[in-house]
ChimeraX commands (.cxc) that place a marker at each C-alpha (Angstrom):
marker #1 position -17.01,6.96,-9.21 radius 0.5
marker #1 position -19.91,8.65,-7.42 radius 0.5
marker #1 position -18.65,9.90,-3.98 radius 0.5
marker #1 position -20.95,7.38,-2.01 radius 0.5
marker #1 position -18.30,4.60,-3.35 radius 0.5
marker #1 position -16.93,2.97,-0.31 radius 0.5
marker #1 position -13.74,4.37,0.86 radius 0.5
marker #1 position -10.94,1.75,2.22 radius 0.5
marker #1 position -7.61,2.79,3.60 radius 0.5
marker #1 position -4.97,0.24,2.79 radius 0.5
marker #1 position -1.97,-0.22,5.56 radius 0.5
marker #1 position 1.09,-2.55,4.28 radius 0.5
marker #1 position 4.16,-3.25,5.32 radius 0.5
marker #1 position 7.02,-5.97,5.09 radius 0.5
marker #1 position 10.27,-7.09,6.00 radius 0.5
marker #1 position 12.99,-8.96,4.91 radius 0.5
marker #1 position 15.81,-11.49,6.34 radius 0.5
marker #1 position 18.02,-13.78,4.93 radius 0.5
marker #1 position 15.54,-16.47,4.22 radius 0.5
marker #1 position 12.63,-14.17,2.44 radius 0.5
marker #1 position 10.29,-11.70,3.33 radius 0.5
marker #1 position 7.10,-11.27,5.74 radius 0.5
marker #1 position 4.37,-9.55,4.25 radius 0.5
marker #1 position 1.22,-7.60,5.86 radius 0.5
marker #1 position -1.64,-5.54,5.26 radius 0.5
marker #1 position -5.05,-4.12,6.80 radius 0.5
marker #1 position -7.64,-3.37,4.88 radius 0.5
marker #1 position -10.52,-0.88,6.60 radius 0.5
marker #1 position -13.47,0.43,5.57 radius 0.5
marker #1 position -13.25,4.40,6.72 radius 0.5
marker #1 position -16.49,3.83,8.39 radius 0.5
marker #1 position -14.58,0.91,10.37 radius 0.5
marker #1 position -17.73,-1.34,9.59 radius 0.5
marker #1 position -15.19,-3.67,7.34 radius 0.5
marker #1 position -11.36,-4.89,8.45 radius 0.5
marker #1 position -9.46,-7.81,7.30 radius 0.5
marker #1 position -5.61,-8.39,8.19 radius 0.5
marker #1 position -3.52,-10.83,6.28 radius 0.5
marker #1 position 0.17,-11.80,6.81 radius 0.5
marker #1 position 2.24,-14.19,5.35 radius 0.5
marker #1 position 6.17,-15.30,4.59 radius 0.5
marker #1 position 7.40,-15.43,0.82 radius 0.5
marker #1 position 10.68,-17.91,0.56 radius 0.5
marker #1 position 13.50,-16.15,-1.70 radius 0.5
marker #1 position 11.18,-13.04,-1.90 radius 0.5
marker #1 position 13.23,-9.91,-0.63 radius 0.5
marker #1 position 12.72,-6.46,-0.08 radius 0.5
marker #1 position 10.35,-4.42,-3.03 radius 0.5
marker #1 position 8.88,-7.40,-3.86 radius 0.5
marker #1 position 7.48,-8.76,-0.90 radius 0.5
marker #1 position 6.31,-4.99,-0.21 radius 0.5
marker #1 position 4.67,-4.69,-3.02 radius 0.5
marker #1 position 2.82,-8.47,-2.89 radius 0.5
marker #1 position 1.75,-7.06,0.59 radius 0.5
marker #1 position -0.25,-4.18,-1.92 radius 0.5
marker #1 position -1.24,-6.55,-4.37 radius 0.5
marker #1 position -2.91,-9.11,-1.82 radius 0.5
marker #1 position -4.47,-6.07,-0.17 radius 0.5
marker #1 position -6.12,-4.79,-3.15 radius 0.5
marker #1 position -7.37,-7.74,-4.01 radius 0.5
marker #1 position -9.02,-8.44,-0.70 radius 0.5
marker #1 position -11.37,-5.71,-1.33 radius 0.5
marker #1 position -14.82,-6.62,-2.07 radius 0.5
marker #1 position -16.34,-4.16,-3.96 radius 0.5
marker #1 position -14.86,-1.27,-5.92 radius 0.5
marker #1 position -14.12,2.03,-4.13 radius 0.5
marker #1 position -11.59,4.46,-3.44 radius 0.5
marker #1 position -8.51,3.20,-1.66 radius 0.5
marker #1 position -6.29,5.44,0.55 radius 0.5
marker #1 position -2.95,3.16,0.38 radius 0.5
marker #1 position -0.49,4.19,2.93 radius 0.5
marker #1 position 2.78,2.41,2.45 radius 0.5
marker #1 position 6.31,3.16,4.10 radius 0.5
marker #1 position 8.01,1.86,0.34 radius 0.5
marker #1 position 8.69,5.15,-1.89 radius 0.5
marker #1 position 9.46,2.32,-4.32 radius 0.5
marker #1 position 5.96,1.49,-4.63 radius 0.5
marker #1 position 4.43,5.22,-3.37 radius 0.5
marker #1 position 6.76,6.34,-6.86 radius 0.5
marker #1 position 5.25,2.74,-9.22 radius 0.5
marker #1 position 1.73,4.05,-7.94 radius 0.5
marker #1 position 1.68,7.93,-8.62 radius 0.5
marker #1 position 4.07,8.27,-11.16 radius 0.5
marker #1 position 5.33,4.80,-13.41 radius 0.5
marker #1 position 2.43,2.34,-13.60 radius 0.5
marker #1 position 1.05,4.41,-16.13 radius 0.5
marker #1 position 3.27,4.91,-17.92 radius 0.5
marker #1 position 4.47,1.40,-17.75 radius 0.5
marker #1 position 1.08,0.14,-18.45 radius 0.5
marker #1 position 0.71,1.78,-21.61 radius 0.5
marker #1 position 4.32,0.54,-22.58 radius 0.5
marker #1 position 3.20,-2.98,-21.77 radius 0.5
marker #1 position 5.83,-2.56,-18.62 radius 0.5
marker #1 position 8.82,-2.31,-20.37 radius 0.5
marker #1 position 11.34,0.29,-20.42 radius 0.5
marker #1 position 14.09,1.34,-21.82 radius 0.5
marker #1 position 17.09,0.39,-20.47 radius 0.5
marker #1 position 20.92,1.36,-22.05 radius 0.5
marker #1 position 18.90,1.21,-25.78 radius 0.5
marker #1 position 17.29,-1.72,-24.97 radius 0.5
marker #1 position 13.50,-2.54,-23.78 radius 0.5
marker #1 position 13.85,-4.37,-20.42 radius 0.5
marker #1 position 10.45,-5.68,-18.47 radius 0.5
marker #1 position 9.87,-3.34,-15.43 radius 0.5
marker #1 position 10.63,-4.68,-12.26 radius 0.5
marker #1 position 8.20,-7.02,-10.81 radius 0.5
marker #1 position 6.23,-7.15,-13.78 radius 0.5
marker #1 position 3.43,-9.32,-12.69 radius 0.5
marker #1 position 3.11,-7.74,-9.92 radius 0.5
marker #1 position 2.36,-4.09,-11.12 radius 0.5
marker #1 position 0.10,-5.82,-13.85 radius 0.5
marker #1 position -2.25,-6.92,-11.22 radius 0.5
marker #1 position -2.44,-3.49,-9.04 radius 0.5
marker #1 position -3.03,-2.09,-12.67 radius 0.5
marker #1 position -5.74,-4.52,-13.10 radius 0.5
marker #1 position -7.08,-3.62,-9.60 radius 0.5
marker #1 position -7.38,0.14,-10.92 radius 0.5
marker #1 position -9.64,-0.64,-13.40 radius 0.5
marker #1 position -11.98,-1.16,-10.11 radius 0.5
marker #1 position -10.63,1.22,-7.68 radius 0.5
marker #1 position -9.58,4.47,-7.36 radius 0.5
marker #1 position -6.11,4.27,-5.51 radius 0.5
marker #1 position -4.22,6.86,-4.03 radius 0.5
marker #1 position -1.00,6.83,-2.20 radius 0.5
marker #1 position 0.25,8.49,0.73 radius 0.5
marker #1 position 3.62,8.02,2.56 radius 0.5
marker #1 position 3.71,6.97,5.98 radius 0.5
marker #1 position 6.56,6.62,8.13 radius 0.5
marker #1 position 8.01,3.31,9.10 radius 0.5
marker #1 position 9.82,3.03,12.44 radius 0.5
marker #1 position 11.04,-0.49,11.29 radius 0.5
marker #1 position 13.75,1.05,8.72 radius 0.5
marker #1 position 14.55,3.84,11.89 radius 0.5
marker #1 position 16.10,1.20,13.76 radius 0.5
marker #1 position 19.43,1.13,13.30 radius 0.5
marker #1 position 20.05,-3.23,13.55 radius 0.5
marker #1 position 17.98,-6.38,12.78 radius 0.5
marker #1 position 18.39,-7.50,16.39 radius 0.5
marker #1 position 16.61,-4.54,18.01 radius 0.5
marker #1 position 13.75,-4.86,15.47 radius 0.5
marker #1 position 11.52,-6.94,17.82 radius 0.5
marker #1 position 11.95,-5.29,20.95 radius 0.5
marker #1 position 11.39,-1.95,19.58 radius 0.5
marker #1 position 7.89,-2.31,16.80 radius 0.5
marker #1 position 6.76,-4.57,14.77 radius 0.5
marker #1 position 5.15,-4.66,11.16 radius 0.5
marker #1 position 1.72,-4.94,13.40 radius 0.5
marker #1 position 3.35,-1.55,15.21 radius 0.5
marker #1 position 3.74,0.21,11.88 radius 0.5
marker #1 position 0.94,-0.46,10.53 radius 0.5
marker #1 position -1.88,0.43,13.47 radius 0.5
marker #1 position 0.34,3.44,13.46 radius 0.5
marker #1 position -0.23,4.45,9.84 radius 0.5
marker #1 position -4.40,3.73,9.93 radius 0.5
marker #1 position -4.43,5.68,13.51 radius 0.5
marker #1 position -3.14,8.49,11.61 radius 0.5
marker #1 position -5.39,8.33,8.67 radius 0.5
marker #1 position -8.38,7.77,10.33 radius 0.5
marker #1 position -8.00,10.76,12.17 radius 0.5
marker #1 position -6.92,12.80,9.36 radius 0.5
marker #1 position -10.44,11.36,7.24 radius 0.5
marker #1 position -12.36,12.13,10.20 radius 0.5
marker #1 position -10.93,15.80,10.52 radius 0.5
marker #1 position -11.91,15.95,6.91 radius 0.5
marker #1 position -15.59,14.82,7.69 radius 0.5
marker #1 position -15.39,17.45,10.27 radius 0.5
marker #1 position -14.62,20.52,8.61 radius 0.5
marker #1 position -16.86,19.31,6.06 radius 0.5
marker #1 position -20.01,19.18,7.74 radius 0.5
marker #1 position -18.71,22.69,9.41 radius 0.5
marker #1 position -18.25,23.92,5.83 radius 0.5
marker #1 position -21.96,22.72,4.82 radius 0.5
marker #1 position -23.44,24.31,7.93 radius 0.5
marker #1 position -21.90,27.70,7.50 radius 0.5
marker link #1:1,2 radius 0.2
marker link #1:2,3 radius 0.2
marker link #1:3,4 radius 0.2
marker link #1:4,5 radius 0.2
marker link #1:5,6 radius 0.2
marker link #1:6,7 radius 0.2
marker link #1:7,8 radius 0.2
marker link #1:8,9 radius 0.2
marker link #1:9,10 radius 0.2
marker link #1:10,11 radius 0.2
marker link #1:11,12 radius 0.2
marker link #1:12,13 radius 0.2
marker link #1:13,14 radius 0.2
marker link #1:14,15 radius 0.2
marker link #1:15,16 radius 0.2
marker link #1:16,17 radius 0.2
marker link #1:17,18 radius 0.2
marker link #1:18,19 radius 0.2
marker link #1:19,20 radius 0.2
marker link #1:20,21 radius 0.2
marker link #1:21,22 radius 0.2
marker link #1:22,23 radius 0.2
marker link #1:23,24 radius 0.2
marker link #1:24,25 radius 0.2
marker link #1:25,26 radius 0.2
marker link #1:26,27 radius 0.2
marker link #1:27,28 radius 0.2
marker link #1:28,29 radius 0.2
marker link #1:29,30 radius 0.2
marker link #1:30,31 radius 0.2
marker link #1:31,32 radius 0.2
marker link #1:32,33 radius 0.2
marker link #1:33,34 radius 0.2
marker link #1:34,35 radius 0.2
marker link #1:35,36 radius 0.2
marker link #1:36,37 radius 0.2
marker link #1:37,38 radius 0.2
marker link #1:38,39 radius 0.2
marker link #1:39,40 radius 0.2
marker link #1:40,41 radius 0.2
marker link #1:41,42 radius 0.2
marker link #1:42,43 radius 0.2
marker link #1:43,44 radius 0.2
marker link #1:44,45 radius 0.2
marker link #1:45,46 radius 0.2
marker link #1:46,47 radius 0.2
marker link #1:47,48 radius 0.2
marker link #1:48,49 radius 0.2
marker link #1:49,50 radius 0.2
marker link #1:50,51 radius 0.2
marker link #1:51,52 radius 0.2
marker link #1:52,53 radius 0.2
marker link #1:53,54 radius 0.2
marker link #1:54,55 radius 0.2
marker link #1:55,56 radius 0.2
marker link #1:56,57 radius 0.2
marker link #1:57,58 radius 0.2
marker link #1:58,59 radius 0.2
marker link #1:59,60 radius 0.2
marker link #1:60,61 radius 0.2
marker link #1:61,62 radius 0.2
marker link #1:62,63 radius 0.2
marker link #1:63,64 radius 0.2
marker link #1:64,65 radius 0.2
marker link #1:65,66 radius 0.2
marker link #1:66,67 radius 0.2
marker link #1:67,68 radius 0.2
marker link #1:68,69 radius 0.2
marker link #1:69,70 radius 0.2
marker link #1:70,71 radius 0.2
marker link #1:71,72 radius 0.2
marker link #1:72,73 radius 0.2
marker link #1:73,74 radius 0.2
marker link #1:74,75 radius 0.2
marker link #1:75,76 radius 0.2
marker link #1:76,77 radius 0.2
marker link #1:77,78 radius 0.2
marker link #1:78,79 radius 0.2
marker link #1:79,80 radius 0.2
marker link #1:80,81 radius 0.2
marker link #1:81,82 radius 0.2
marker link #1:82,83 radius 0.2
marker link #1:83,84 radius 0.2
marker link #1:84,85 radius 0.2
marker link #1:85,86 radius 0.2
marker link #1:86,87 radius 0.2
marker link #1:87,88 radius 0.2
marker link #1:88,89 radius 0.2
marker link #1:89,90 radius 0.2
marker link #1:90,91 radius 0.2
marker link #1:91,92 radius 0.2
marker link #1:92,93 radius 0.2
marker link #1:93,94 radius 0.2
marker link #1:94,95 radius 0.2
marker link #1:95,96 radius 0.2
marker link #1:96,97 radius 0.2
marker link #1:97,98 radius 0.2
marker link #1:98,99 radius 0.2
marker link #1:99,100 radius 0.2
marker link #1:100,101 radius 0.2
marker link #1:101,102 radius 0.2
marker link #1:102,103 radius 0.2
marker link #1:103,104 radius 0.2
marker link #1:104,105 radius 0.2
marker link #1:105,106 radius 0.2
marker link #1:106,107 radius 0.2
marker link #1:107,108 radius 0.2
marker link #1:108,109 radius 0.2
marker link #1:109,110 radius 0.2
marker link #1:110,111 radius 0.2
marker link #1:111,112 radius 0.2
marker link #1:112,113 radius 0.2
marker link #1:113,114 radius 0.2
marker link #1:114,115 radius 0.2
marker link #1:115,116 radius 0.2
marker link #1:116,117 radius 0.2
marker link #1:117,118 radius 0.2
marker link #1:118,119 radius 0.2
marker link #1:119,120 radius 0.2
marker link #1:120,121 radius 0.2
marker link #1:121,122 radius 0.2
marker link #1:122,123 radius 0.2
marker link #1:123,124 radius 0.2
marker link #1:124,125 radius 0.2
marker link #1:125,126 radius 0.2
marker link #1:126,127 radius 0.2
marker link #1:127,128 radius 0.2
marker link #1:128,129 radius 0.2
marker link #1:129,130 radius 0.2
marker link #1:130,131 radius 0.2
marker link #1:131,132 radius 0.2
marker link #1:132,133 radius 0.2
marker link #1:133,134 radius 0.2
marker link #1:134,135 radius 0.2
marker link #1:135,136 radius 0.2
marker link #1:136,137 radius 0.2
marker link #1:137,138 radius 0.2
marker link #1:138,139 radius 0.2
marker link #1:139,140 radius 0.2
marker link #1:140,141 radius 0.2
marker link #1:141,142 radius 0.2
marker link #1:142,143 radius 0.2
marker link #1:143,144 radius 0.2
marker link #1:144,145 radius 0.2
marker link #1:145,146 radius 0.2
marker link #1:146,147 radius 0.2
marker link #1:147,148 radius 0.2
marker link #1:148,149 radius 0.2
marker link #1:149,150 radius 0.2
marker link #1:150,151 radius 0.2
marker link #1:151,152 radius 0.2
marker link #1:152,153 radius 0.2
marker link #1:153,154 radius 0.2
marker link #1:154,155 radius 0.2
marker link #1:155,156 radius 0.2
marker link #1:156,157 radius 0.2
marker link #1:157,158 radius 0.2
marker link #1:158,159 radius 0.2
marker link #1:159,160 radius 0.2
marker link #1:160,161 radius 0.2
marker link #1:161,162 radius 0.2
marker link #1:162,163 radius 0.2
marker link #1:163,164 radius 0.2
marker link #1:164,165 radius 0.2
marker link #1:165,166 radius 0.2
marker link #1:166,167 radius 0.2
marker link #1:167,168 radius 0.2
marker link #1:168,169 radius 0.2
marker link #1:169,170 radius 0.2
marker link #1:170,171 radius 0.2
marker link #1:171,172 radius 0.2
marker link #1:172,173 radius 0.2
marker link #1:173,174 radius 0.2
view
């Protein structure tokens, strides 16, 4: 991909209670030109799951290819991402499991972010969720939200891409 490719960064996050899981991403263009937020609740869909969906729905919101900065508060999916889906892809996401070749994990859910790389470059990057800080359900809404976490993690990246752009243009000049 040439380096003018659009560059998105790619916020998710998610939570689960007894009755599912609530989903949510924003999706920005690093020039801030483009944003889109989604959100929705997944009934008997709990914890990975409904944080990866969150991924999957974001990446698929995108509307042209480009390079994707996903920032994601799940090692579970920051591992999938840099380390098993290709692995995984190329082993038609199955493993081995005790001697015995087990689909991976949500499945059908890594086979469409693998589909989505064969459009976009993705790369992930931890960020720091204050929702699993908390130490009970009850104080979860008084304290931050999934809209709380997520500002959070594009404030941060924005800043660091615009840092970038910075010493970039001082790096050009000199």
């Amino acid at each position: 991909m040439r380096e003018s490719t659009p560059q998105y960064l790619l916020a998710t996050g998610s939570r689960s209670d007894i009755e599912g899981g609530r989903w949510q991403f924003v999706l920005r263009s690093s020039d801030r030109k483009f944003e889109i937020a989604e959100s929705d609740f997944e009934v008997n869909h709990f914890g990975d799951r409904v944080a990866l969906l969150a991924v999957v729905r974001g990446l698929e919101a995108i509307p042209e290819p480009g390079r994707v900065m996903l920032l994601t508060p799940s090692r579970y999916i920051l591992n999938g991402i840099r380390h098993g889906l290709c692995t995984w892809e190329d082993q038609g996401f199955k493993i081995e499991r005790l001697g015995r070749r087990v689909a991976v994990r949500n499945q059908d859910l890594w086979s469409r972010v693998a589909h989505a790389r064969q459009f976009h470059r993705i790369s992930a990057k931890y960020c720091r969720s204050l929702l699993t800080e908390n130490p009970s359900a009850d104080e979860w809404p008084a304290k931050t939200s999934l809209v709380d976490d997520i500002q959070m993690a594009l404030r941060n990246a924005q800043q660091e891409i615009e840092s970038r752009t910075t010493l970039n243009a001082l790096a050009t000049c000199a």
